[in-house]
C-alpha positions in Angstrom: -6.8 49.6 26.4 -7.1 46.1 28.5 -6.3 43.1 27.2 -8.0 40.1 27.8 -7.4 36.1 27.9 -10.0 33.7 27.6 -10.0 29.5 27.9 -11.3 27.0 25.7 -11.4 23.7 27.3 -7.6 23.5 28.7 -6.0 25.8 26.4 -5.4 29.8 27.0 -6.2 31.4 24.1 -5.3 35.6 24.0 -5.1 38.2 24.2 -7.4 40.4 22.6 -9.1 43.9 23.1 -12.3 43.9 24.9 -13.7 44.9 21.8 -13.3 41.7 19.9 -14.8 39.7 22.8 -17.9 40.9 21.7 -17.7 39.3 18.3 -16.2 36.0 19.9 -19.3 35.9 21.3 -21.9 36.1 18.2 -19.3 33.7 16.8 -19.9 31.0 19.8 -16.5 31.1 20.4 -17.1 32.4 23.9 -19.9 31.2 26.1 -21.5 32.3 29.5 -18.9 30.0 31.4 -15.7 31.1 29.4 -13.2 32.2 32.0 -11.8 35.4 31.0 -8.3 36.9 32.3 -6.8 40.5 32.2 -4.2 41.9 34.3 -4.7 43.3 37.5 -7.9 40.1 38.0 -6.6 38.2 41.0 -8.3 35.3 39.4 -10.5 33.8 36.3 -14.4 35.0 36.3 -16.6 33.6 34.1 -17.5 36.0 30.7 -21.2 36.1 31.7 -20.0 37.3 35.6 -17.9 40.4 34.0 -20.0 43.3 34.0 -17.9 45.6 32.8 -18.1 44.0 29.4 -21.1 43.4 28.8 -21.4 41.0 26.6 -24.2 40.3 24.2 -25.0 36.7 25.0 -28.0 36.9 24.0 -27.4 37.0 20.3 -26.0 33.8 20.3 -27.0 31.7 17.2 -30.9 30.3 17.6 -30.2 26.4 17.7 -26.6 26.2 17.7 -24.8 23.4 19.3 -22.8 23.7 22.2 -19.6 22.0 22.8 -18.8 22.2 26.5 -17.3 18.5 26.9 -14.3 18.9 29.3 -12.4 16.4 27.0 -12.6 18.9 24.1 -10.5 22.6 23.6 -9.9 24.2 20.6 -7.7 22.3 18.2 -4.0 23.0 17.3 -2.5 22.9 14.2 -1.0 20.0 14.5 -3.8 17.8 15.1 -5.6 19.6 12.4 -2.9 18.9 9.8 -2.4 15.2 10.5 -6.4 14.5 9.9 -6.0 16.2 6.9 -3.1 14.3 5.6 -4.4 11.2 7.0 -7.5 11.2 5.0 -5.6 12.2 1.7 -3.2 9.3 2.1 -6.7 7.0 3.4 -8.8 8.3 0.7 -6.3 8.6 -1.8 -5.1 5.2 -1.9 -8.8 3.4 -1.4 -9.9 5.0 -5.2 -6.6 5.6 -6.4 -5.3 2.0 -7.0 -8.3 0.7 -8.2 -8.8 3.5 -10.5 -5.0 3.5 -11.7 -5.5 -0.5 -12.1 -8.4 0.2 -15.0 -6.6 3.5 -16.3 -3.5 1.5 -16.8 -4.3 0.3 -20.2 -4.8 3.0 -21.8 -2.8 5.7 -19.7 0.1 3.5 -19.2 2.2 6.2 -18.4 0.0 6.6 -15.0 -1.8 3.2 -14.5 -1.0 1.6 -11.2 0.9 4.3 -10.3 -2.0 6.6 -9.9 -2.5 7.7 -6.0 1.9 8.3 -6.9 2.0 9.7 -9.8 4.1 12.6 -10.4 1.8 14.6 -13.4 0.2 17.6 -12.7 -3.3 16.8 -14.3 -3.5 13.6 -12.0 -2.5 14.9 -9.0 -5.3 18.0 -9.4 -7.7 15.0 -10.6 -7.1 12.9 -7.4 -7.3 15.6 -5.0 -10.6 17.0 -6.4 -11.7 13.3 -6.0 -10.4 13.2 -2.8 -11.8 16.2 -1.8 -15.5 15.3 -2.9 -15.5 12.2 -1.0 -14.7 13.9 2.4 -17.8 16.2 1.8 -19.8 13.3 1.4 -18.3 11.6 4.6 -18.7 14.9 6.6 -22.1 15.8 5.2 -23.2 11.7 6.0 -21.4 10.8 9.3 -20.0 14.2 10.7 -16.6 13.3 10.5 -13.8 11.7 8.2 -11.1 8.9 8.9 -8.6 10.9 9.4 -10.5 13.2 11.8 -11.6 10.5 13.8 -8.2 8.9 14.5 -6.6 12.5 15.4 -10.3 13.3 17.1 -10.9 16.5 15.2 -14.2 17.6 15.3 -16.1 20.2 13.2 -18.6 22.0 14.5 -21.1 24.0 12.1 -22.0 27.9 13.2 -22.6 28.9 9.3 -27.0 28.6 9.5 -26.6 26.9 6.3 -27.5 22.7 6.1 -24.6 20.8 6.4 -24.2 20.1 3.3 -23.6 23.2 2.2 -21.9 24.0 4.4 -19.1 21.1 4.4 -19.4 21.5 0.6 -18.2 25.3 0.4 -15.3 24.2 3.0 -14.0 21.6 1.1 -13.7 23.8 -2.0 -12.0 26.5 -0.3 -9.7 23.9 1.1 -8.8 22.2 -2.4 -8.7 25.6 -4.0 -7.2 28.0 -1.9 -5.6 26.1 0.8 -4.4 22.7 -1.5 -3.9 25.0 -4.4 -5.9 22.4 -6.0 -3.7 19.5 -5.7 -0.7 21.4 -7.0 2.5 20.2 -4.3 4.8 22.8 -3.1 3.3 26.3 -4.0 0.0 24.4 -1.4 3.1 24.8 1.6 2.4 28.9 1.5 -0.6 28.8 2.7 -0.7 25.8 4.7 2.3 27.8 6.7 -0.4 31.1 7.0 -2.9 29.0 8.2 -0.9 27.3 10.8 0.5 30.4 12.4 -3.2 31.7 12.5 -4.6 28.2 14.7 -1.3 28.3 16.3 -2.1 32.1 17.7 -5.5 30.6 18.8 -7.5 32.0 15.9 -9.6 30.4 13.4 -8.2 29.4 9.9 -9.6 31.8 7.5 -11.9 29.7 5.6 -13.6 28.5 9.1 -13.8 31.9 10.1 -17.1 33.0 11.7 -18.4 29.6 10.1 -17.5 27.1 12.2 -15.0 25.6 15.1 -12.7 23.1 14.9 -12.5 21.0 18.3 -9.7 18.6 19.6 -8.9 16.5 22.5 -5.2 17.9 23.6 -3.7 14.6 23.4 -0.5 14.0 21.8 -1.6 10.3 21.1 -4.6 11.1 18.9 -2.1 13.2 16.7 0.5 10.6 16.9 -2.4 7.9 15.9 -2.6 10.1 13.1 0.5 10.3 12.2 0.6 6.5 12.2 -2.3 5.8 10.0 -1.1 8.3 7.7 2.5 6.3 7.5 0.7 2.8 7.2 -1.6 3.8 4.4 1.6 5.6 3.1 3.5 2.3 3.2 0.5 0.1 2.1 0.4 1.8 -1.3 3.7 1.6 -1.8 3.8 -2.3 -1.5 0.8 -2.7 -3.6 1.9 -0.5 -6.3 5.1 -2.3 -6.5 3.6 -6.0 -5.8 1.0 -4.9 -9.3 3.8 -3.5 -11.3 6.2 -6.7 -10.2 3.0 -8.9 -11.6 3.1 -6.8 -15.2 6.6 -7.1 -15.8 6.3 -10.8 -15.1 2.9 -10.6 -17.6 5.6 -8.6 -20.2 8.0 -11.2 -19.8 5.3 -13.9 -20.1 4.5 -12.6 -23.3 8.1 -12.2 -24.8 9.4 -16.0 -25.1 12.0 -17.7 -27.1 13.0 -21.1 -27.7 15.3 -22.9 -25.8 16.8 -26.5 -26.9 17.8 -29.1 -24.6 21.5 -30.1 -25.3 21.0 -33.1 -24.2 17.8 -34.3 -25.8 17.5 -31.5 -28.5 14.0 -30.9 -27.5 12.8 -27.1 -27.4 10.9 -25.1 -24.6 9.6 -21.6 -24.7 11.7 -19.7 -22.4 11.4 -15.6 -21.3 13.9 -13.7 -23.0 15.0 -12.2 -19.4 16.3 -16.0 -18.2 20.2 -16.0 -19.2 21.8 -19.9 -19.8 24.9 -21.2 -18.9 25.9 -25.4 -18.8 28.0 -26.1 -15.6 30.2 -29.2 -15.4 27.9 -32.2 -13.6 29.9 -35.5 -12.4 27.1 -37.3 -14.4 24.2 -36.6 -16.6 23.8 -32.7 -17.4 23.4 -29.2 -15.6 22.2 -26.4 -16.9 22.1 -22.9 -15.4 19.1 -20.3 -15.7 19.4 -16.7 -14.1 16.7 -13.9 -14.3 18.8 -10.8 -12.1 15.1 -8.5 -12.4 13.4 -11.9 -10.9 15.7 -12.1 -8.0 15.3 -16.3 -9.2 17.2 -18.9 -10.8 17.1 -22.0 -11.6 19.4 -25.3 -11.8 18.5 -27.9 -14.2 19.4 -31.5 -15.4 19.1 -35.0 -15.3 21.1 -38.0 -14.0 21.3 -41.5 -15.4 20.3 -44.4 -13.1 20.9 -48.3 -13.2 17.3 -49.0 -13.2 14.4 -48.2 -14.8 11.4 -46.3 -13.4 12.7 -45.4 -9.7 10.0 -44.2 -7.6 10.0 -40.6 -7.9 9.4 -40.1 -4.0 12.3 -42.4 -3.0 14.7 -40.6 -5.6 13.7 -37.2 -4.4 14.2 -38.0 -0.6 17.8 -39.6 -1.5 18.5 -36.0 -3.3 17.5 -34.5 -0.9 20.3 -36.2 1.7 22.9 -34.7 -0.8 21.8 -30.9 -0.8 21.0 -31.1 3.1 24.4 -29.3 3.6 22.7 -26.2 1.3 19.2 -26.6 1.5 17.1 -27.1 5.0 13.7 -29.2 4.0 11.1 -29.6 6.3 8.0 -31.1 4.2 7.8 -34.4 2.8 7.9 -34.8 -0.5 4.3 -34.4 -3.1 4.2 -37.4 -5.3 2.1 -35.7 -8.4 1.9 -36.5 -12.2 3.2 -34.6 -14.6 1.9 -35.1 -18.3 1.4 -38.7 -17.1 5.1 -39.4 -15.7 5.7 -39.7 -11.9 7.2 -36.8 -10.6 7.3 -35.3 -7.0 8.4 -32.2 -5.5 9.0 -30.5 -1.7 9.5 -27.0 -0.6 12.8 -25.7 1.7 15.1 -22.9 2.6 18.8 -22.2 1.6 20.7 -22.6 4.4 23.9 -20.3 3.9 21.3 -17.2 2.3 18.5 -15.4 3.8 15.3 -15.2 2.3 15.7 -17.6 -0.5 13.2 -20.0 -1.4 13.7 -23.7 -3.2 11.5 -25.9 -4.9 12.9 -29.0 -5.9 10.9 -30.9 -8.8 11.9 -34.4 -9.9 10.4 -36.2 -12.9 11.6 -39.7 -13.4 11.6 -40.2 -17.0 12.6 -44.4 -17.7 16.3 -44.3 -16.7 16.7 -40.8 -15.9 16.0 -38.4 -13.4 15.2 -34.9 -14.2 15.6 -32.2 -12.0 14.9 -28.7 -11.3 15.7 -26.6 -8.4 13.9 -23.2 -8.2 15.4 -20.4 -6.3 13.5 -17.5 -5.6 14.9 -14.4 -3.4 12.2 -11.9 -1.1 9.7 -13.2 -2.0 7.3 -16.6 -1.1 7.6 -19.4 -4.1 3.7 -18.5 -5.0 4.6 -14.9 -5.6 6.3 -15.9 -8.8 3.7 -15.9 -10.9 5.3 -17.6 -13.8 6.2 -20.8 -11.6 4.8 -23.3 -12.8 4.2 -22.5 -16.5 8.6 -22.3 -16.0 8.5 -25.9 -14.6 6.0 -27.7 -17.1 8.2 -25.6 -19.9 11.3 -26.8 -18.8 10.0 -30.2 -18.3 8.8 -30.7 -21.2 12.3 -31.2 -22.8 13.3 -34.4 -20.8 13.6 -37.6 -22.2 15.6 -40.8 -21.2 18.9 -40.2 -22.5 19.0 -44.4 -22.4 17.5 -44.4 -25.8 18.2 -42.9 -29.0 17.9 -38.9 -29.4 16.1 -39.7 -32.7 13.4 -42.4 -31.2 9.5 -41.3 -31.6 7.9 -39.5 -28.7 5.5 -41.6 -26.6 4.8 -41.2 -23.2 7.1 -44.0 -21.8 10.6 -42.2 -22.8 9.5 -38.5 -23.1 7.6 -36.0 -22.5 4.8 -34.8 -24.4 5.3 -31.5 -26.4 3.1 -28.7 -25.2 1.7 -25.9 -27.2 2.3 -22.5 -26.8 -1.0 -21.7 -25.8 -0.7 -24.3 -23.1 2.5 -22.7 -21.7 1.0 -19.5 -21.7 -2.1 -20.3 -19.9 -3.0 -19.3 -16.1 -1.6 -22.1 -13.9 
C-alpha cells in the first residue's frame, strides 16, 4: 500500500493511504493544486496532475469557499488553543464583572467575584454565557477576539447557514470539549483533541464540517497568549480594586465614637482604626492605625502666641519641620472648613516607598490642628473614606485657650456634625 503526503499552505501534513485522499477531497481539504508526496516521487506534483489517483475533484462542494492565500496553512494546536482561551478570559471578564457587580447583593457569596468564582453552578453558567456570545460574534463578523489576535480562521464546509452551523460547534465545544464549564475533567479531552490537530487531522467536532486556518507565526500565538494574560490580570485588579471599595463601604457603615482627650468632643470613627496618644513636646498627638487600610493617621494640635495665624503661613512653617520625612512639592490649598481657615498640600515619605501624605491644618483661635494622612499602594483619592475621616476628625478641635466647658460657636470650635453628614458621599 503507498503512502502519501500532501501540503497545506507551508505545513506537511501525512501520511495517509491513497484511499483517504479521495475523501480529503469531498472534504476540500485537498484541492487541484495540493502537492502530494509518496516515496519513490523525485519531486511534489500537484493532486489534480497524479493520474494514478484519480481523484474526484469534481464533487467538490457547489459554492464552497476556497482558501488558497499563501499566508494561510492549516492551523496547529497551539494557535487554536490560545484563541480559545483568549476569548474566554475576553468574554468572560466583559459580562462577568458587570454581572457579578448586580448579583453581589443578593448572591454575596459570588458577587464581584463572578468571572473567578470557584462554584460549580457559576462556572457552567459563565461558560454557557460565554459560549453563546462567541456564536453570535462568529455568526455576525466571522470571527471572535480571540481568533483574530492568534489569526484563526474558520472556514464553513457544513451546507448549512452559518448560523447553524457556528451554533451546533459551539455546543459541542461547551459540551463535549469544555465539559460544560466543569475545570479539570475538560483537560481529557482537550489533550485528544490536540494530539488529533497536532497529527494534521481535523478536531472531531470540525470533522467533515469545516477547516480551521492559521498563519504559522509564532507571534500571532504569542499575541494571544498576551491578551489572554492582560485580560487575566485586568480582572484580577478590578475584582480586588471593587472588593477593596466594599470593605471600605462595611467599614463605613460600622462606626464608633471617639472623644477627643483634649477637648472632650466626640467623632464617629470605624471600628478598624486602632488609637494610641504619643508624647508631643507641646499641645497633643494622637495616633490612628487601620493595618487592612495599609493607612494611618497622626493627629493633634499645638498652641500658638497669637490668635488666628494664617492657616497657609502655619502650614508652610510645618512643613520646614517634617522636610527631613516628608518631600512636598505643591503649594499649600487655602480652603474652609465648616467656616474656619484651613489649608492642606499633598507629598511623599521620604524614607518609604509608595506612601502617600496629606497634611491638613485647621487653625482654630489659638490653636493649630493637624492631621497627617498616610496612605500605603495606593493614590490618596483611592481611599474612599478620606475626607469623611478628615471632616470627622476635625470636627473635635477646639482652642484649648478657652474653657473645655465654653458654648460652641464658630469662633472657638467646630461645629458638630451629624451622622448622616459623616456618612455622606464626599
Amino acid at each position: 500500500m503507498t503512502y502519501w503526503y500532501y501540503k497545506l499552505g507551508r505545513k506537511q501534513a501525512g501520511p495517509v493511504p491513497a484511499e483517504a485522499l479521495a475523501g480529503l477531497v469531498g472534504k476540500g481539504t485537498i484541492k487541484p493544486d495540493t502537492l502530494l508526496w509518496h516515496a519513490g516521487l523525485a519531486n511534489w506534483a500537484k493532486a489534480s496532475e497524479v493520474e494514478e489517483l484519480g481523484l474526484p475533484f469534481e464533487f467538490e462542494l457547489p459554492g464552497e469557499v476556497s482558501v488558497s492565500s499563501p499566508d494561510l496553512m492549516i492551523a496547529g494546536p497551539w494557535p487554536r488553543f490560545w484563541a480559545r482561551i483568549a476569548d474566554e478570559w475576553i468574554i468572560g471578564a466583559a459580562i462577568g464583572l458587570p454581572l457579578g457587580y448586580l448579583v453581589q447583593p443578593y448572591m454575596p457569596g459570588v458577587g464581584t467575584n463572578f468571572p473567578l468564582a470557584d462554584n460549580l453552578p457559576t462556572i457552567v453558567l459563565l461558560a454557557a454565557i460565554t459560549s453563546v456570545i462567541l456564536w453570535g460574534s462568529m455568526t455576525l463578523f466571522g470571527t471572535t477576539p480571540g481568533k483574530l489576535v492568534a489569526g484563526v480562521r474558520v472556514e464553513n464546509r457544513s451546507g448549512t447557514p452559518d448560523w447553524r452551523f457556528y451554533m451546533r460547534r459551539e455546543f459541542k465545544l461547551w459540551l463535549f470539549i469544555g465539559i460544560a464549564g466543569i475545570p479539570y475533567i475538560s483537560l481529557i479531552p482537550c489533550m485528544l483533541q490536540y494530539r488529533r490537530v497536532a497529527r494534521g487531522r481535523p478536531a472531531w467536532y470540525d470533522e467533515g464540517a469545516a477547516v480551521v486556518w492559521g498563519t504559522g507565526r509564532l507571534s500571532r500565538s504569542v499575541a494571544a497568549a498576551a491578551t489572554t494574560a492582560a485580560a487575566l490580570l485586568l480582572t484580577v485588579m478590578t475584582i480586588g480594586y471593587v472588593n477593596m471599595l466594599r470593605a471600605e463601604e462595611r467599614m463605613a457603615s460600622s462606626y464608633r465614637y471617639w472623644e477627643n482627650p483634649a477637648t472632650g468632643k466626640k467623632a464617629d470613627l470605624w471600628s478598624t482604626w486602632v488609637f494610641e496618644e504619643l508624647k508631643a513636646e507641646s499641645g497633643k498627638l494622637y495616633h490612628f492605625g487601620a493595618a487592612n487600610l495599609s493607612s494611618e493617621i497622626l493627629f493633634g494640635y499645638e498652641p500658638m502666641d497669637q490668635p488666628s495665624v494664617d492657616a497657609v503661613a502655619y502650614g508652610e512653617a510645618l512643613q520646614n519641620v517634617v522636610a527631613e520625612d516628608i518631600s512636598i512639592s505643591d503649594q499649600w490649598e487655602p480652603f474652609k472648613l465648616n467656616g474656619l481657615d484651613a489649608a492642606r498640600v499633598t507629598g511623599v515619605q521620604t524614607k518609604l516607598k509608595d506612601v502617600n501624605v496629606e497634611l491638613t491644618v485647621v487653625i482654630v483661635g489659638r490653636s493649630a490642628w493637624r492631621m497627617l494622612l498616610f496612605v500605603e499602594g495606593r493614590p490618596l483619592g483611592k481611599l474612599a473614606i478620606r475626607e469623611v475621616l478628615i471632616k470627622s476628625l476635625m470636627s473635635t478641635a477646639k482652642d484649648i485657650n478657652v474653657p473645655a466647658n465654653m458654648p460652641c460657636d464658630e469662633e472657638t470650635c467646630f461645629s458638630a456634625l451629624s451622622p448622616n453628614a459623616l456618612l455622606a458621599p464626599s
